[in-house]
N, C-alpha and C positions, 0 to 999 in steps of 0.2 A: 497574546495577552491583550486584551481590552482594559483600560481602565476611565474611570468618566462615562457620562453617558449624554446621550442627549445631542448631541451636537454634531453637523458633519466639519467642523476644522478641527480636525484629526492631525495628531503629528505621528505621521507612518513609515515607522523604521524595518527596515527588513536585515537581518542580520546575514554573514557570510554563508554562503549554503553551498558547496562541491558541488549538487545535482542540478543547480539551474541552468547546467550548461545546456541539458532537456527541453527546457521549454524559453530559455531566453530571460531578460532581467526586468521586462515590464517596467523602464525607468517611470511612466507616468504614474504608477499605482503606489510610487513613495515620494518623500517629500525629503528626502535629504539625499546624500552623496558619498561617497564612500573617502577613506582616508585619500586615495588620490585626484582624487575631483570625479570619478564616476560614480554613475548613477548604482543605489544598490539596485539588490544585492551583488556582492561581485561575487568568484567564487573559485576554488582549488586555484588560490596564490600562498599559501603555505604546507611545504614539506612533503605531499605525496604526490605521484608519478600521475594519478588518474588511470591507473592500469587495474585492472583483474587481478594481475597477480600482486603479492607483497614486494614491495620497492627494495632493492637491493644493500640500500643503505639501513635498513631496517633490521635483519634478527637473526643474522647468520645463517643458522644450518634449515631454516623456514623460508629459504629468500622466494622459490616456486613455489609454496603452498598457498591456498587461498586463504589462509589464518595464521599470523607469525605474533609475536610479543615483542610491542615497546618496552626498550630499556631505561625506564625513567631517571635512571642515575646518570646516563650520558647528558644530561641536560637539555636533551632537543626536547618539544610538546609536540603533540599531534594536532592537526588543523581541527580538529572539533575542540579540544585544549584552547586551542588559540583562539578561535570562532568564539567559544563560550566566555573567551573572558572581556572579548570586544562587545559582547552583546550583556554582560554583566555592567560594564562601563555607562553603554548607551540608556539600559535602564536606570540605571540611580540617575541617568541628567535628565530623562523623562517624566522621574518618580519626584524628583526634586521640581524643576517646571510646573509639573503639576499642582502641587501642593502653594506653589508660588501666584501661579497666574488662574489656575483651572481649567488650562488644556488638555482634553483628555487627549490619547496616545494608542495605536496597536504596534506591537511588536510580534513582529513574526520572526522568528529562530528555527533554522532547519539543522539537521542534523546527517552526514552520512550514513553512519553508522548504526543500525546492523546491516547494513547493505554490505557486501563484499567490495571488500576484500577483508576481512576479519581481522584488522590491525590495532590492538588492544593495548594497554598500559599491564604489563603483566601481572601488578597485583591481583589486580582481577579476576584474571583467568588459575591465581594461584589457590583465588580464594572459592573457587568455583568446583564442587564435586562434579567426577566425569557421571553425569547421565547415562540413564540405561537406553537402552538402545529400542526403537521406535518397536511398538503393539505391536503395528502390523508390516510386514517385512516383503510384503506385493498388493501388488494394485488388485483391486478386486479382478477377476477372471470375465466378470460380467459386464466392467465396465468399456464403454466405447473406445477403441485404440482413439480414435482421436482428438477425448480429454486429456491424452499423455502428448507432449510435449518437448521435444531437445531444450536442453537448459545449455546457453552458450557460455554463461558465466560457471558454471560446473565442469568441471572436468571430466568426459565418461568414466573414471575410477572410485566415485563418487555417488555413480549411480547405481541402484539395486536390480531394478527390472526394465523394460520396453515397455511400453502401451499395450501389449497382449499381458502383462504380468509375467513374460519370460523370464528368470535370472540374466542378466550379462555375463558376458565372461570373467570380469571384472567382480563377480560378485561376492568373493571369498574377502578381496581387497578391501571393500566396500564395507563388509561388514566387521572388519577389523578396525577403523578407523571413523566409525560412524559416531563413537562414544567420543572421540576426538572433537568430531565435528560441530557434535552440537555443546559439548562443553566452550569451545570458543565463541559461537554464536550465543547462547545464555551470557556468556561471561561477557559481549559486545554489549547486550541488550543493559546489564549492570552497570558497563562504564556509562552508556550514554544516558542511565535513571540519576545514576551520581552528578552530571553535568546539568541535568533540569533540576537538581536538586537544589544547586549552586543557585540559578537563577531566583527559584522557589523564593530562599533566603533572603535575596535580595529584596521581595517584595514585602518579607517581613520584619529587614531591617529598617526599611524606608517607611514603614505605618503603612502600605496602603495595600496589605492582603486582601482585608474585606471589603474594596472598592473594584476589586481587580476580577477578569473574567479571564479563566487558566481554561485552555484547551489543549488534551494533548493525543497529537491523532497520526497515522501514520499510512503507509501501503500497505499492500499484502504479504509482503515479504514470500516469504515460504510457501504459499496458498495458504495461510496461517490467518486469513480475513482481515479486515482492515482495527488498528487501534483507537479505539474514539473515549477517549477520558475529561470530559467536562467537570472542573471543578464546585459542581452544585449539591445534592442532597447527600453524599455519600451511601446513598443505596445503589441496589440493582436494579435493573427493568427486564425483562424478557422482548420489550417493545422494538419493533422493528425497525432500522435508523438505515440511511444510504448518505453517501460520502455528501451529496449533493443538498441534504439536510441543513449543511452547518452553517452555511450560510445566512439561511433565513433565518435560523435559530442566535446567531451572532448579532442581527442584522435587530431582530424580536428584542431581545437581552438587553442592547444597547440604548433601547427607546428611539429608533430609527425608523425608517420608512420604507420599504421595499419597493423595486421600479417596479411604474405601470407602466400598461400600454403594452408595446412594443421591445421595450427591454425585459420586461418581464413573465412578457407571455411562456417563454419556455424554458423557464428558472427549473422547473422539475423540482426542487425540494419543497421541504414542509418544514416549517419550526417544529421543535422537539418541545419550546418550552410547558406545555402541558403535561409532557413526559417526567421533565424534569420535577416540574411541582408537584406533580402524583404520579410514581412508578410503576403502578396498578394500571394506568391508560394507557391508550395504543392513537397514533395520530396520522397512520398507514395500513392497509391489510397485505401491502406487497413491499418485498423489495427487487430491484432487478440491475443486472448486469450482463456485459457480454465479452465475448471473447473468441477474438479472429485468430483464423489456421490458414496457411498458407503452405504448399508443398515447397518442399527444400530449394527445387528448384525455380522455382518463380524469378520472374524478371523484372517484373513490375516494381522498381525499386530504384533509389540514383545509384550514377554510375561508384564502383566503387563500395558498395555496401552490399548486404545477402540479408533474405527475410528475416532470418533472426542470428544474422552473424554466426552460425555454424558452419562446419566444415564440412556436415554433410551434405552433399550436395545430390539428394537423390527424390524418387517418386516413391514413399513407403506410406502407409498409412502408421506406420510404428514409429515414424520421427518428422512427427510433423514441425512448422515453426511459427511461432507465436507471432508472426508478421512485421517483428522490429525491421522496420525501415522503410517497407514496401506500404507503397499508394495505396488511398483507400478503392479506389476504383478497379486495381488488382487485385484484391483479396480474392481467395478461394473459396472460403468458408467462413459462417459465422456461428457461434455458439449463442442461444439466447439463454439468461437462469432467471430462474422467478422462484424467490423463496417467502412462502406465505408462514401462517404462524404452527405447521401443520409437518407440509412439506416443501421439501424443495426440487424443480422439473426445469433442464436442461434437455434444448432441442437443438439440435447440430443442423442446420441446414447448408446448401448452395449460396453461394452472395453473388448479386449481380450486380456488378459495377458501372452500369449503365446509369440503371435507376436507382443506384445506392438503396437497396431494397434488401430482405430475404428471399428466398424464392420457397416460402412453407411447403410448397408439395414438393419437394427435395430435399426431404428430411436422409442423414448421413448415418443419426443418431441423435438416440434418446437417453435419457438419463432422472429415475423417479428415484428419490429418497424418502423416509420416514424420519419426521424431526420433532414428533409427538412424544411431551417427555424429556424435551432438550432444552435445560435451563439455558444455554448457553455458555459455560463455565468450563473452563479448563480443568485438569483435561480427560472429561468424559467430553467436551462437545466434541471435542476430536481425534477421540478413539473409541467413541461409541454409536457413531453416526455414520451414514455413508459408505457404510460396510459392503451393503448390497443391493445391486440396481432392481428396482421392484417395477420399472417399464415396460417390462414384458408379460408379467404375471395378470394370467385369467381376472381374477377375484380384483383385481385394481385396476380392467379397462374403462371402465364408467367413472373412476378419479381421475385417472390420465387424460380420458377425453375432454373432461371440463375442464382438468388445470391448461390442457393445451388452448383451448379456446380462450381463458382468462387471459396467457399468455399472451396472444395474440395482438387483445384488446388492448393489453396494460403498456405495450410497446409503442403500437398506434396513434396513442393519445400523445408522445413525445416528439414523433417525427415532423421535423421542417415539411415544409413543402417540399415535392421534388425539384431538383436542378435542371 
């Protein structure tokens, strides 16, 4: 939340967040301290284990599932409970300062939850019909085994097929319990709309909703793409937006200044706000992302950890691992995607760790999709898209060839210098 404009003496609160144990607390990028004299944000110091699985003290006969219900009547609150109501506090003394001296304020509030482990207030999940169970029940046939991926926070009973689209053995299991599944994850997604909800409130008890710039944006959860909700026109755009956008777009909004020079050269976003004030415009023709593969067995990693904390420890192209932990100079593979307003083209190549480079003519895998037609909009963008890899097909090599080459260029223009 921004509020005020114009000015960089910012008073920058970061509220309690479980997952900055990830990337560390950046004491220099807030200005205040947490209830024990540290620096924010702090983070998982009330009530759960930090484990995968549901905490024992938690929900009985759920205690090993990756989704159990809080019993609100025992009297204990969940750490996003508790989190939301320190961070409900912090802003009415922000919203009040404000209004008093004219310091503007950002507040940042993170939230675990719908991250796993699925530990919920069970109203919610009471209040939540079980969903039907997913469109499609295999990976397309055509797609590259090694867009699939071991999920170490999943339990293999959980999962449907391998990276070839085979069933698991597991898959009978799988599909009994899958209505389960995503009704507690819906039903997460609910608790934590109700906890922004609380804050929301706060901005409109205090007078200063229409001062205030609400952004509400998230990971990719599921491969479920990233969430990005800016509180401005209340329309749609079709316009193509990247995490690395919101920045400049905060930065725009605020009547702020963007680094030159040298800090600035390889900011990679772009303001959205022309998007914003007309949803009909586009202020990008790409967006892009990537994602490293590491084979199970890889070493390249501290002592103590495995690329992406599974158990498997083998060479398959069917269980690859998403590289959690391992050097970047190790990686095996990288995945490049580039999604235009058209289509979207995923090229699996070789990574060499030397030159922290691709090695394009070592391509592993290709991946063309058709996304002509596709508002965006749940949930046809995501059961109506992506069906079928169209990479290979005659009639679309001279689209393939140019998107490859685009791709090439649009990665090029972000890379450092070599090391």
């Amino acid at each position: 939340m921004l509020t005020g404009f114009a000015s960089w003496k910012w008073l920058r609160s970061c509220c309690p967040f479980h997952a900055m144990c990830y990337s560390g607390p950046e004491p220099r990028s807030w200005s205040q301290t947490g209830p024990d004299g540290s620096p924010w944000p702090f983070f998982n110091v009330h009530g759960e284990n930090g484990t995968n699985a549901c905490p024992n003290n938690c929900c009985g006969a759920n205690d090993t599932a990756h989704y159990c219900l809080w019993d609100l009547s025992q009297g204990a609150l969940l750490e996003d409970q508790i989190n939301n109501a320190e961070a409900a506090s912090r802003l009415q003394a922000a919203a009040k300062n404000f209004r008093e001296t004219g310091q503007p304020f950002f507040l940042g509030q993170g939230y675990h939850r719908p991250h796993l482990p699925w530990i919920i207030p069970k109203p919610f999940y009471d209040a939540m019909e079980t969903p039907t169970e997913a469109t499609h029940q295999a990976w397309p046939a055509d797609r590259p085994a090694i867009h699939f991926h071991d999920c170490a926070e999943m339990s293999h009973p959980y999962w449907d097929t391998n990276g070839w689209g085979v069933p698991l053995d597991q898959g009978d299991y799988f599909a009994s319990h899958q209505g389960e599944m995503r009704r507690a994850y819906y039903a997460a997604v609910s608790y934590i709309d109700s906890l922004m909800g609380d804050l929301l409130q706060v901005l409109d008890t205090e007078g200063i909703a229409d001062d205030t710039i609400v952004l509400v944006m998230g990971d990719h959860a599921f491969m479920m793409r990233a969430p990005f909700m800016p509180n401005a026109t209340g329309k749609i755009t079709n316009a193509l937006a990247e995490v690395v956008d919101i920045y400049p777009t905060l930065v725009e909004l605020a009547g702020l200044q963007l680094p030159t020079g040298a800090a600035g050269e390889y900011l990679g976003g772009t303001s959205l706000k022309p998007v914003l004030e007309d949803p009909t415009t586009s202020v990008k023709k790409v967006a892009l992302s990537q994602f490293p593969r590491c084979w199970q067995n890889n070493t390249q990693h501290p002592s103590g950890n495995k690329p992406g904390d599974e158990n498997n420890q083998t060479v398959s192209w069917e269980s690859m691992s998403d590289c959690h932990w391992t050097y970047r100079e190790g990686f095996d593979f990288m995945g490049y995607r580039m999604r235009t307003e058209e289509w979207a083209l995923t090229q699996w190549v070789r990574w060499n760790g030397t030159s922290l480079r691709p090695n394009w003519n070592q391509t592993v895998g290709l991946e063309l999709y058709d996304h002509r037609n596709n508002t965006g909009m749940a949930p046809s963008a995501f059961d109506d898209f992506e069906n079928e890899n169209l990479a290979y097909e005659p009639a679309l090599q001279p689209v393939l060839m140019q998107l490859l080459e685009q791709l090439h260029q649009e990665f090029a223009k972000w890379w450092t210098p070599n090391p």
